[in-house]
C-alpha positions in Angstrom: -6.2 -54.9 93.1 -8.8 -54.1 95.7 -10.8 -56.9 96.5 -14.3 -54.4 97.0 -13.7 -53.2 93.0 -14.6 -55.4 90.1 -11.5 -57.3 88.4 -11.5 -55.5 85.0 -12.2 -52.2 86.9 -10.1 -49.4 86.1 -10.0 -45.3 86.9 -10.4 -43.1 83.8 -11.5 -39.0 84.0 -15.4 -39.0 83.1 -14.8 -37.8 79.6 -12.5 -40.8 78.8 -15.9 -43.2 79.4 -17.9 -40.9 77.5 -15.3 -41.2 74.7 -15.1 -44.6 74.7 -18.7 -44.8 74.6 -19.4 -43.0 72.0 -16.6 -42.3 70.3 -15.7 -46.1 70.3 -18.3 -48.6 71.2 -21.3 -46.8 69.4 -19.3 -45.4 66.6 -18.6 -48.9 65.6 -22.2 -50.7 66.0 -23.2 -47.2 63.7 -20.9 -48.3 61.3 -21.8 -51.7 61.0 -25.6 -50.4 60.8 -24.6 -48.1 58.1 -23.3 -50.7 56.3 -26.4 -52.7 56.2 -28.7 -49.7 55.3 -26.7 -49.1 52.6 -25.8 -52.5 51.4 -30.5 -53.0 51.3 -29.6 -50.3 48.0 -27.7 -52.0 46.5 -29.3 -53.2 43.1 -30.6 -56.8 43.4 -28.5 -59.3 42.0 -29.5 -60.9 38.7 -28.8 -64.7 40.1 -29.9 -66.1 36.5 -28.5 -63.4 34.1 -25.2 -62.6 35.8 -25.1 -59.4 33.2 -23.1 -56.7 35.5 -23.6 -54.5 33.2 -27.4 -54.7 33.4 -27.0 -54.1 37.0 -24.6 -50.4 36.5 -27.1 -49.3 33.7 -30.4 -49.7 36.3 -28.9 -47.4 38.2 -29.8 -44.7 35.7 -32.9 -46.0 34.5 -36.1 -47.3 35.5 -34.9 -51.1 35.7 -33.4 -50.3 39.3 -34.4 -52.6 41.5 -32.9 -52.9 44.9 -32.5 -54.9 47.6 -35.1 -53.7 49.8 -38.0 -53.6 47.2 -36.7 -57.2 46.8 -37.5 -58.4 50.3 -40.3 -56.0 50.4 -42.2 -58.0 47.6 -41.4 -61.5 48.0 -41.1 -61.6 52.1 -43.4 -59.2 53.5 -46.2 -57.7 51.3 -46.7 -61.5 49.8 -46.1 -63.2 52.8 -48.6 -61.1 55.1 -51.1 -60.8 51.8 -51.7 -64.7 51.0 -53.4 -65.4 54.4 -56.1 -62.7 54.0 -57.5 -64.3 50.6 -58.8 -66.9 52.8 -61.3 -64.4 53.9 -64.3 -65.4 51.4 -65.2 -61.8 50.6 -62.2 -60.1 49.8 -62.8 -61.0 46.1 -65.5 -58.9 46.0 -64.0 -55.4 47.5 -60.9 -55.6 45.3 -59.6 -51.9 44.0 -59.6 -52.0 39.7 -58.8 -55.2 38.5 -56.6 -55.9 40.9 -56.6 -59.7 42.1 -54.8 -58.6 45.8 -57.2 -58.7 48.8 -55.5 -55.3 49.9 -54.0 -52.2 47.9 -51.2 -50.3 49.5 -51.6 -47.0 48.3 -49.1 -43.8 48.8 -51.0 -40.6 49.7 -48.0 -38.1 49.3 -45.1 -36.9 46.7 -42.3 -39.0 48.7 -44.5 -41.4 50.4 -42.9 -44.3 48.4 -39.0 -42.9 49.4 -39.9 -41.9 52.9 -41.0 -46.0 53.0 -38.2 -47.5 51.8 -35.5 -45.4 53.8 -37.7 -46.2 57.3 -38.4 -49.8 56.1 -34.4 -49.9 55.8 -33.4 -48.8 58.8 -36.0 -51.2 60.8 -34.1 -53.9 58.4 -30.6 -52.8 59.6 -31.5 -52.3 63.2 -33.2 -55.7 63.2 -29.5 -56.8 61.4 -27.0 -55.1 64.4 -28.8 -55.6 67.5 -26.5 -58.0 68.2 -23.6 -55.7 67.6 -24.9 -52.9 70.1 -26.0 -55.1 72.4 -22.3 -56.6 72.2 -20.3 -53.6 72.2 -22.9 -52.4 75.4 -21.5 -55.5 77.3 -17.7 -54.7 76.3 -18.2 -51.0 78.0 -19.9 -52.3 81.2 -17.8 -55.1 81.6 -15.0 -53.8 83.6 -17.7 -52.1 86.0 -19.0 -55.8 86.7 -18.2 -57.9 89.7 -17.6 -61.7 88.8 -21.2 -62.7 90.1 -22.7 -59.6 88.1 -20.3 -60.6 84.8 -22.2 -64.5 84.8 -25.5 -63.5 85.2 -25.2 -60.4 82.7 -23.6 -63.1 79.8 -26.5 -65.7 80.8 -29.4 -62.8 80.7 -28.4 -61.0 77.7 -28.0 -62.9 75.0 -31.3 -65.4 76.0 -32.7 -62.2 76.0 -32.1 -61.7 72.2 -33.3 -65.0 71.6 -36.1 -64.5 72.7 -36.7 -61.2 71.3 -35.7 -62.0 67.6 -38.3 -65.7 68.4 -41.2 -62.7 69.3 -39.9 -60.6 65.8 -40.2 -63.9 63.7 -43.9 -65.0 65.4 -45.0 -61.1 64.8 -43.8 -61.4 61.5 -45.2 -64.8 60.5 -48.3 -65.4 62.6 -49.6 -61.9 64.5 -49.5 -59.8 61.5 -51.1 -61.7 58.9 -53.8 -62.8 61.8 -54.1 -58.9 62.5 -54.8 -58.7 58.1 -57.4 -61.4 57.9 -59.1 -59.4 60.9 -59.4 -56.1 59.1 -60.1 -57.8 55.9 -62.8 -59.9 58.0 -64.8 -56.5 59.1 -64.0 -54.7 55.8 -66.5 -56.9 54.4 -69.1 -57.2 57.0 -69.7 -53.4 55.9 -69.1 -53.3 52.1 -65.8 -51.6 53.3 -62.7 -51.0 50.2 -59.5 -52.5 51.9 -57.0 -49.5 51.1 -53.6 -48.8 53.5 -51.8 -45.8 53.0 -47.9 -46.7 52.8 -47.6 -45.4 56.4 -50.4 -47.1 57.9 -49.2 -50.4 56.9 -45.7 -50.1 57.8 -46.2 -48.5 61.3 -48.1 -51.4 62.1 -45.6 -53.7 60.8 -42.8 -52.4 62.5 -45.2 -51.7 65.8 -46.4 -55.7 65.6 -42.8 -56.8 65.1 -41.1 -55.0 68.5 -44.2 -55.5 70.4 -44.1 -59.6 70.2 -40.5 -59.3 70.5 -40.6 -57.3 73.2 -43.6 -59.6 74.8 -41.2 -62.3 74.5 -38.9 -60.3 77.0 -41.0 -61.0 80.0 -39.5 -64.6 81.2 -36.3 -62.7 81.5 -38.1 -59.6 83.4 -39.5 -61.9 85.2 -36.7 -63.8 86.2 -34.6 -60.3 86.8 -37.0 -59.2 89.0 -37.4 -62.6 91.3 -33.5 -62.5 91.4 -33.8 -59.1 92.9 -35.9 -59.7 95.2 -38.6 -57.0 94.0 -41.1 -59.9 93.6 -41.4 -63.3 95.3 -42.5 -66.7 93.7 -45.3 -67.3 95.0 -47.0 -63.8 93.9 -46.0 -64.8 90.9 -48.2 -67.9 91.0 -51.0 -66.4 92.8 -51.3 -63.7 90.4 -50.7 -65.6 87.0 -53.9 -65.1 85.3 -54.2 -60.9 85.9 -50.3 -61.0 84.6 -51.3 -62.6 81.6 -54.4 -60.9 80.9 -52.5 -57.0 81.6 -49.8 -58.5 79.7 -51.8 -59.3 76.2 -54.1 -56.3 76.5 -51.5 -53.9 77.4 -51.0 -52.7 73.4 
């Protein structure tokens, strides 16, 4: 073997990587996504009951219940809802007799299916970004010098740490601070607290990727310093203005 070509290194026609690329790698991180999107249908469990047939009949009536209005209810509309009752007001500018500081209301025919099925694939691809981001690293792998190989296993994966740490502090903390806001100036003017069905989930999903993506910038950082494209000691001179462009950039 050559000693100036990478150690798994090997010569295939150009349509042989793009088959394995996508007829191999992808295929199989699709598949696995698949499985998830499909699996967040699935009828919710009855933990307490344990009646299976109760779960085949709500297929076919009204009793269906799955998975993803499940987690929809108990870990995000509840969870990002209970913080903005701590805003004094709310109780006043409530829609009906409803006791929630904030109605989510759907504005077309399929506005309630159109959410699920984009709520569920967020879900999945949240679930198998470990499995692309695995099967990416098996197909670049035999391009990789030794050197290259250690710093892509070190980078990657404390790069999806950190990402999934910026999803969860999104999810728990920015979002429900980002609710008590709205809720906070809704009744400085009298305002109704209504979100259409897209509204709220388009921010959901766009508070999510941001912090996790905001989370990405130690391993930017240290990308771009390994480089050589920016030096140390910029770095430090400049740490304020990259902080400040860095939380106003959204």
């Amino acid at each position: 073997m050559s000693e100036d070509r990478p150690p798994y290194d090997r010569e295939l026609p150009l349509w042989e990587y793009i088959r394995e690329l996508g007829g191999v790698r992808l295929r199989r991180a699709l598949i696995v996504f698949a499985i998830v999107f499909v699996a967040l249908w699935l009828p919710m469990p009855d933990v307490s009951g344990h009646n299976i047939a109760k779960v085949v009949i709500g297929f076919f009536t009204m009793e269906y219940n799955p998975i993803i209005a499940y987690i929809y209810r108990h870990y995000i509309y509840n969870l990002v809802t209970a913080p903005a009752k701590s805003v004094t007001c709310t109780s006043n500018y409530v829609v009906s007799n409803s006791t929630q500081p904030i109605s989510i209301i759907s504005t077309t025919v399929l506005g309630p299916f159109v959410f699920s099925v984009e709520l569920s694939i967020v879900i999945a691809l949240l679930i198998t970004i470990p499995v692309f981001i695995y099967e990416i690293y098996q197909y670049v792998k035999p391009a990789l010098y030794p050197h290259e190989l250690k710093a892509v296993r070190k980078y990657v994966w404390v790069a999806a740490t950190l990402f999934y740490q910026g999803v969860f502090i999104g999810y728990y903390f920015v979002f429900p601070a980002f609710l008590r806001i709205s809720l906070f100036w809704s009744c400085l003017f009298g305002f109704v607290h209504m979100l259409t069905v897209s509204g709220f989930l388009d921010t959901f999903i766009a508070t999510l990727f941001f912090a996790g993506f905001l989370f990405e910038t130690p391993v930017v950082m240290a990308l771009l310093t390994q480089a050589g494209l920016i030096m140390p000691d910029m770095l430090s001179r400049n740490r304020p203005y990259i902080y400040f462009g860095g939380f106003s950039w959204p």
